[in-house]
Steps between C-alpha positions, in 0.01 A plus 500: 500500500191353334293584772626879510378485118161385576445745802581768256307351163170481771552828668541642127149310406321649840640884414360463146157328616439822728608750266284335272177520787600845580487618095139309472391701807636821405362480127138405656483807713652711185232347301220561730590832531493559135174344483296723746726783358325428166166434627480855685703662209463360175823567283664311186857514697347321834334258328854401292654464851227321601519272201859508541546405830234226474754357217818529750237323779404170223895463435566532895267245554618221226827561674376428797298144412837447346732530843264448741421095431444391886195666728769578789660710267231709407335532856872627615541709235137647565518538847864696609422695769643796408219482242226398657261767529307435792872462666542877373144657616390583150 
């Protein structure tokens, strides 16, 4: 019974490692975005989202120093091949 615990306590912890990866990942393309969107087209509401999204992208990334304490852990949650863009042809 303990084991069946711990299987489920880890596979919780890996699910919420990657969700965490794929949120960074998202929020950096979202921010880049933004931030050529204001460089070719200068406008008070792109530059909040770029502000803003820069915020969500400093929280994201305290969160992750926080859960992601070993290297393994951050290489695997980095490197998921169905992220992986050279994997994808992008």
């Amino acid at each position: 019974m303990i084991v069946f615990a711990w299987l489920f306590l880890e596979a919780y912890w890996s699910g919420q490692k990657m969700f965490l990866a794929d949120e960074m990942k998202k929020t950096v393309f979202e921010r880049v975005f933004l931030r050529d969107d204001h460089l070719i087209n200068p406008s008070e509401r792109v530059r909040t989202r770029w502000y803003a999204k820069s915020e969500t992208l400093r929280v994201l990334l305290e969160s992750f120093s926080e859960r992601f304490t070993d290297t393994e852990d951050v290489i695997e949650g980095y490197n998921r091949p169905s992220l992986n863009v050279e994997e994808r042809g992008s």
